[in-house]
C-alpha positions in Angstrom: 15.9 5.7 0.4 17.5 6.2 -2.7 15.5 8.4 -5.6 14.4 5.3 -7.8 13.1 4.0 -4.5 11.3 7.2 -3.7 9.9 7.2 -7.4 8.7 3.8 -7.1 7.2 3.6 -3.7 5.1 6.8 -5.1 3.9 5.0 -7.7 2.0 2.6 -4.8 -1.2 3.9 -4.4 -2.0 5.5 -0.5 -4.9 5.3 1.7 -5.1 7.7 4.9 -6.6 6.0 7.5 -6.8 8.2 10.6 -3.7 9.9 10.3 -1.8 6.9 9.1 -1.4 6.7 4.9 -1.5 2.9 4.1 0.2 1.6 1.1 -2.1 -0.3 -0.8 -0.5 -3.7 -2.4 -3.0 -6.0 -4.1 -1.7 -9.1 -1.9 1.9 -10.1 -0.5 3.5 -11.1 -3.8 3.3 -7.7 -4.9 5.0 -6.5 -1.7 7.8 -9.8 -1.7 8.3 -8.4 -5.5 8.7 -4.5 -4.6 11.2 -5.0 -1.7 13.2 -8.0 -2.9 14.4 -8.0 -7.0 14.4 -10.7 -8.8 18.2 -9.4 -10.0 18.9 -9.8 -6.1 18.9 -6.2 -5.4 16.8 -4.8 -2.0 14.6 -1.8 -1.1 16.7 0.7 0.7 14.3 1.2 3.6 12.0 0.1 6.4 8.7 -1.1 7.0 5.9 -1.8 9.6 2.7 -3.5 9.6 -0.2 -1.7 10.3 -3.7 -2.7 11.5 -6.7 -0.9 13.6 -4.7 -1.1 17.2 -1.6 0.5 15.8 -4.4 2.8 14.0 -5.7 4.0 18.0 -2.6 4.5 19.2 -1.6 6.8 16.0 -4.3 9.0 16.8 -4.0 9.0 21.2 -0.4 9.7 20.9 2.0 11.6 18.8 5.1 10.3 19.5 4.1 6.4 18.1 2.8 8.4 15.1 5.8 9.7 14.2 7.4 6.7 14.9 5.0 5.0 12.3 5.3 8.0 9.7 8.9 7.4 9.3 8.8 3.7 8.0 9.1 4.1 4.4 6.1 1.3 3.8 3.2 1.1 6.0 1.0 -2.1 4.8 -1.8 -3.6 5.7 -2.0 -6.4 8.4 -5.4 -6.2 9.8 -8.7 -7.2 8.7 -9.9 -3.7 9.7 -7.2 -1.6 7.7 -7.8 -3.6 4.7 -11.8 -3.3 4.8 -11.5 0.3 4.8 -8.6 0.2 1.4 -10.9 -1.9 -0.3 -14.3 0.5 0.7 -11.4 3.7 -0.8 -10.8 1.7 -3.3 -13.2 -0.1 -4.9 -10.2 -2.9 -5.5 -8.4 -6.2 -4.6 -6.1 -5.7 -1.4 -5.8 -8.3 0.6 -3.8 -8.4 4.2 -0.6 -9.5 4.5 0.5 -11.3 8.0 3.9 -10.0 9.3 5.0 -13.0 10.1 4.2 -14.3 7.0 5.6 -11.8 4.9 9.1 -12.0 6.9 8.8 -15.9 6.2 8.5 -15.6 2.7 11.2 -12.8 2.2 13.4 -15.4 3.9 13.0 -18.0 1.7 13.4 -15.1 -1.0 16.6 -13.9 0.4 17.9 -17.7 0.1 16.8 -17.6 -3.3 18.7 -14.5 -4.1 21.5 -15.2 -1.3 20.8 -11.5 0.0 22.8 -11.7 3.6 20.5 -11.4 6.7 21.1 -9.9 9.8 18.7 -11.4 12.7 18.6 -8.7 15.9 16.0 -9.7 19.2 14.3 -12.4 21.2 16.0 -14.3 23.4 19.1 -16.0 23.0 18.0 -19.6 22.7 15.0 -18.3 20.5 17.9 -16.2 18.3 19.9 -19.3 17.8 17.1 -21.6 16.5 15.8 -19.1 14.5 19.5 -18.7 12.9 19.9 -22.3 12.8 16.0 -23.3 10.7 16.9 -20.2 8.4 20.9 -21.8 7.5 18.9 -24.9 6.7 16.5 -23.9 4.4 19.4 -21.7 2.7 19.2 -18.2 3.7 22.6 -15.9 3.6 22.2 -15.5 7.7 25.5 -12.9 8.3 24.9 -12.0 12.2 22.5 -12.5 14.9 22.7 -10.2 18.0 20.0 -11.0 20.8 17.7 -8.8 22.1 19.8 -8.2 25.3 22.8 -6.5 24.4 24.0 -4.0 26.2 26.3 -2.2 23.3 23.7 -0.4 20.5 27.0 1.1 18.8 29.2 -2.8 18.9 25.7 -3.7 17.6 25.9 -1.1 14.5 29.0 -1.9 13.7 28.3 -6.0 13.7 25.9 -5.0 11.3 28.1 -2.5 9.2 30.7 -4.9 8.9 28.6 -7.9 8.6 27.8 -6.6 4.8 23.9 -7.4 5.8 20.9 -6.0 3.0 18.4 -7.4 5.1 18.3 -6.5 9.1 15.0 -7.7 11.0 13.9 -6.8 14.2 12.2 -8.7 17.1 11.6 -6.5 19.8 7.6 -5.7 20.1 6.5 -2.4 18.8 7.7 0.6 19.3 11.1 -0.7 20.7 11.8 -2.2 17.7 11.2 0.5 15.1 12.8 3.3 17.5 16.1 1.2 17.1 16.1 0.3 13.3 15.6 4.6 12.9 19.1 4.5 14.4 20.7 1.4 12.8 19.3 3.0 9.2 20.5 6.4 10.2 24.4 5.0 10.3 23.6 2.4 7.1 21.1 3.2 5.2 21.8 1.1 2.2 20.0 -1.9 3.5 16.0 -2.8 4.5 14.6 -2.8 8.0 11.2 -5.2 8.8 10.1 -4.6 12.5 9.0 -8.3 13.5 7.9 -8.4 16.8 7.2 -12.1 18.2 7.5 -13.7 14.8 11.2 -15.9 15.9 9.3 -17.1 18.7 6.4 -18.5 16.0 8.9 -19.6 12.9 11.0 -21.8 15.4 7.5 -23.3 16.9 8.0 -21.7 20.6 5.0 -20.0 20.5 1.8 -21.2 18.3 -0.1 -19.3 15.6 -3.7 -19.6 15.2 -4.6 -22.6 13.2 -4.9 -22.1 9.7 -8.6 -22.0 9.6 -9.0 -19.2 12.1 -6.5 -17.2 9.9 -8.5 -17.6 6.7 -11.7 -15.7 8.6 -9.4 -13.5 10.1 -10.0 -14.1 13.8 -6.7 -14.6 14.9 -7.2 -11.9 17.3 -9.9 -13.5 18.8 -7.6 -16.9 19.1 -5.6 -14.9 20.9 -8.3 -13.8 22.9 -9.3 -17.2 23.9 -5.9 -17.9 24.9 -5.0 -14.7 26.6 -8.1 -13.1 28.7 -6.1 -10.1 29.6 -6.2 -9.1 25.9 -9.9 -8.0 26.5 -8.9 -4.6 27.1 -6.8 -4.4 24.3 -9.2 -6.0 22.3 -12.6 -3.0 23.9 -10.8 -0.3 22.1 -11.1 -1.8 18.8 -15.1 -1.2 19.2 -14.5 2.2 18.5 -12.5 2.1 15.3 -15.5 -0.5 14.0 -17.4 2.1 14.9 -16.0 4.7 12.6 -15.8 2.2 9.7 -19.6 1.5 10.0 -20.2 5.7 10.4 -17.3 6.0 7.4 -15.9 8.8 10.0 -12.6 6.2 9.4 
């Protein structure tokens, strides 16, 4: 991250949640603004999304902590996260989806033809992902799967490639482990950690209908559709627990 960058990130206002700091943008066109330029020029860095579960797991283990302090943004996507920002606050922040915000950074890459490099999921998923994104106009410059077997052929692909913009779809903390590497031999570039959101742009795997997203329950769509969440889903009792108490 260059100085300018480090100056401006700065300037975004932090909450510490748990251990976690949070940078608090009012709402995704803020974030689409800081990390894409309108004169086509990109953040030099990485980010992850960050909501109560990812919260937990920051404070049971150290390792995934450190793994989340090293992304150069940490935003809010989670209802949770953003409850307490706004309760620190006393201001406007509003959650911003993952998947959405890699979506509309997309469709702002194709504005600003900023090349794209697409790294994960499985190859048929990779390839209609590649394909939907050529058609609505974004630079795409390489796609490597999610099951090669070469990390250094896959550095270089992306070296050469001339790629701004490299996203990950691995699941978490797979995904971020590997764009610390990438960055470490080209840093010039920004790094989004995006889990399972090929599988949902190219239709393979549904999102919550919209009106489940506007009250915030997708988790509990995903509930109804995946049982074996519910032990996932226990833990998050105790981090409501500690927002109520304002130990959080």
């Amino acid at each position: 991250m260059t100085n300018t960058a480090q100056h401006s990130l700065a300037a975004v206002s932090k909450v510490a949640i748990g251990p976690v700091e949070v940078s608090a943008f009012t709402d995704m066109a803020q974030l689409l603004a800081f990390i894409l330029h309108e004169d086509g020029t990109i953040f030099a860095g990485s980010a992850i999304a960050i909501n109560p579960e990812k919260i937990l797991t920051a404070m049971e283990n150290p390792a995934i902590l450190q793994v989340i302090s090293q992304a150069d943004i940490r935003y809010a996507d989670g209802i949770g996260v953003v409850k307490v920002m706004r309760k620190r606050l006393k201001r406007r922040v509003e959650r911003i989806p993952g998947c959405e915000l890699w979506q509309a950074l997309m469709l702002r890459a194709a504005k600003y033809q900023v090349p794209v490099y697409l790294v994960g999921a499985k190859p048929e998923v990779l390839a209609q992902t590649k394909a939907k994104l050529l058609a609505q106009g974004t630079k795409v410059v390489g796609a490597t799967d999610g099951y090669f077997q070469d990390e250094a052929e896959l550095i270089q692909a992306i070296q050469q490639s001339g790629a701004r913009f490299v996203s990950v779809a691995m699941g978490s903390p797979k995904q971020e482990l590997l764009i610390q590497r990438i960055q470490a031999q080209h840093p010039d570039c920004f790094y989004m950690g995006v889990g399972g959101t090929y599988d949902v742009f190219t239709g393979n795997v549904k999102r919550a209908p919209d009106l489940w997203c506007k009250l915030n329950l997708e988790w509990a769509y995903r509930l109804v559709l995946q049982p074996s969440r519910i032990g996932r889903q226990l833990r998050l009792f105790r981090y409501l627990w500690w927002y109520l108490t304002g130990k959080i």
